[in-house]
ChimeraX commands (.cxc) that place a marker at each C-alpha (Angstrom):
marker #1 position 22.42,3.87,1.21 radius 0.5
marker #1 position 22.41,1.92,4.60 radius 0.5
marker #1 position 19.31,4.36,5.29 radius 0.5
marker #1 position 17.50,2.56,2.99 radius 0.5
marker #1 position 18.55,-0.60,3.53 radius 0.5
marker #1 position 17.11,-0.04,6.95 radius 0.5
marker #1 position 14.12,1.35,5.81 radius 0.5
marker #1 position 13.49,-1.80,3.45 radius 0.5
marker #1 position 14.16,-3.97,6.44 radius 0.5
marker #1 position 12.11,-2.42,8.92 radius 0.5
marker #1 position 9.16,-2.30,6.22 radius 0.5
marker #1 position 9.52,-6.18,6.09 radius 0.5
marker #1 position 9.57,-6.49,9.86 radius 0.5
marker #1 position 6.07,-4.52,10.13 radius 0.5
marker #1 position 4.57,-6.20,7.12 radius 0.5
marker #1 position 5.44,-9.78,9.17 radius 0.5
marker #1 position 3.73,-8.10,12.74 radius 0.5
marker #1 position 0.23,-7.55,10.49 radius 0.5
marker #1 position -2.38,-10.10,12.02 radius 0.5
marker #1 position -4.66,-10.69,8.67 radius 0.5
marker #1 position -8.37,-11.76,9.17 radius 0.5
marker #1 position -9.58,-14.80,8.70 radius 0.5
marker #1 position -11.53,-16.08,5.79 radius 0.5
marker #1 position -14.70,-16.34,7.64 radius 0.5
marker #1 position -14.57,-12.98,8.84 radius 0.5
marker #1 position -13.62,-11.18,5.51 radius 0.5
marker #1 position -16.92,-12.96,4.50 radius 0.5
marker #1 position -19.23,-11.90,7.88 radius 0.5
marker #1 position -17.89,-8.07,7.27 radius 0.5
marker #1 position -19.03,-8.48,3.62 radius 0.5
marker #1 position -22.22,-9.46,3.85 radius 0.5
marker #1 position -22.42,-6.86,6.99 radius 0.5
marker #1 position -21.99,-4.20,4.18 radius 0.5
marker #1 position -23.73,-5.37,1.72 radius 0.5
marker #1 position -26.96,-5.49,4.27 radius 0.5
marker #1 position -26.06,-2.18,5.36 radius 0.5
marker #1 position -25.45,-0.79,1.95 radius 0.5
marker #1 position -28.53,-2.33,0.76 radius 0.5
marker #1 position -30.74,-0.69,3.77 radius 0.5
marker #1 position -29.30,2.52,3.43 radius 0.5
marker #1 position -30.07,2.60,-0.39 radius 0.5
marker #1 position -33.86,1.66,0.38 radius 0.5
marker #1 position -33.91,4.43,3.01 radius 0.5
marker #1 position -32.73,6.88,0.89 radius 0.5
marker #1 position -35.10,5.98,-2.12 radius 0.5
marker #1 position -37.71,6.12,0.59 radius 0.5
marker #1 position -37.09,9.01,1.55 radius 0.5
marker #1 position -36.88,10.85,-1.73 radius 0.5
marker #1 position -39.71,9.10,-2.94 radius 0.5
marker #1 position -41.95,10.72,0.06 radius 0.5
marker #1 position -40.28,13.78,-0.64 radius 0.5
marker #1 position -41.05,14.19,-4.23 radius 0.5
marker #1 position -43.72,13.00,-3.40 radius 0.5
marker #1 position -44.84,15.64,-0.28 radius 0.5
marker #1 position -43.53,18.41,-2.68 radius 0.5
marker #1 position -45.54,17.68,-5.89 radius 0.5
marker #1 position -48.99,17.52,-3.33 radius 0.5
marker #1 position -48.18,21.25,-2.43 radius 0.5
marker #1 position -47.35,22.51,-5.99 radius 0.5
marker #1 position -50.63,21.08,-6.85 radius 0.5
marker #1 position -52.17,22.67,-3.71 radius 0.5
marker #1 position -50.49,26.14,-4.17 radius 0.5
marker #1 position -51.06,26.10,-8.13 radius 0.5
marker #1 position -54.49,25.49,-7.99 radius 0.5
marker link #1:1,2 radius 0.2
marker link #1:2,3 radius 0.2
marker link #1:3,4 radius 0.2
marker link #1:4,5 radius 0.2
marker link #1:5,6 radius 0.2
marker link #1:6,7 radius 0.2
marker link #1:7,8 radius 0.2
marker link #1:8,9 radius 0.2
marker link #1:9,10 radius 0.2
marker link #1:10,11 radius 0.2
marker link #1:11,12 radius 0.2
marker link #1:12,13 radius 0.2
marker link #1:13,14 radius 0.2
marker link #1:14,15 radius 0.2
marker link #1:15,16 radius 0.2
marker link #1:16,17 radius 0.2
marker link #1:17,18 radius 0.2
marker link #1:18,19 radius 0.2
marker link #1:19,20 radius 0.2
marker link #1:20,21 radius 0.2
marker link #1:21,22 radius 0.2
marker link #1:22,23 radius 0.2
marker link #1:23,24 radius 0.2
marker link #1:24,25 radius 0.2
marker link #1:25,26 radius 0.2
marker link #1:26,27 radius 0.2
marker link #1:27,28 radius 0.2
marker link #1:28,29 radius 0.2
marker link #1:29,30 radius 0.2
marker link #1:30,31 radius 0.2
marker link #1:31,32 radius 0.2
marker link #1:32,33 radius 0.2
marker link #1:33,34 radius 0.2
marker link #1:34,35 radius 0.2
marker link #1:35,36 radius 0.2
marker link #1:36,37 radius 0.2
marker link #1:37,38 radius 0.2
marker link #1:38,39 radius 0.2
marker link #1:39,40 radius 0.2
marker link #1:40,41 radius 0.2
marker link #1:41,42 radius 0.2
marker link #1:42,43 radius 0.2
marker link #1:43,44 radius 0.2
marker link #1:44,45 radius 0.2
marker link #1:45,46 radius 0.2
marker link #1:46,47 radius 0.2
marker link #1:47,48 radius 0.2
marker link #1:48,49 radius 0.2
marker link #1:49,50 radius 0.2
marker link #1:50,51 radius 0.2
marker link #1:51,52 radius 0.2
marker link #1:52,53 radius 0.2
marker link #1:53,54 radius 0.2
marker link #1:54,55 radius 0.2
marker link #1:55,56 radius 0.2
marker link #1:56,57 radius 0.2
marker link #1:57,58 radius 0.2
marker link #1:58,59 radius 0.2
marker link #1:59,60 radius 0.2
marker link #1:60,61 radius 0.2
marker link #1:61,62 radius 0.2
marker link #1:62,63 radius 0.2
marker link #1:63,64 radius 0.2
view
């Protein structure tokens, strides 16, 4: 039982040591990701877009 009792106490002494970001930069990250997310979605469609698009020019090409 003292095990845990040192367990639970040492838990609480690392939660205290945790430096926690600031407002302002929980805000900058998340509009960093969102920017990122968003660019990442628009290369992607992009790029299956030109794709599909690549790919139904030579089914036409070879069908024909």
């Amino acid at each position: 039982m003292n095990k845990v009792k040192e367990y639970i106490l040492s838990v609480y002494k690392e939660i205290g040591a945790i430096v926690w970001p600031s407002r302002k930069r929980v805000y900058t990250d998340t509009v960093i990701v969102v920017i990122a997310l968003f660019l990442s979605v628009l290369g992607i469609g992009l790029l299956d877009t030109g794709l599909s698009k690549a790919f139904q020019y030579l089914i036409n090409k070879i069908s024909v």
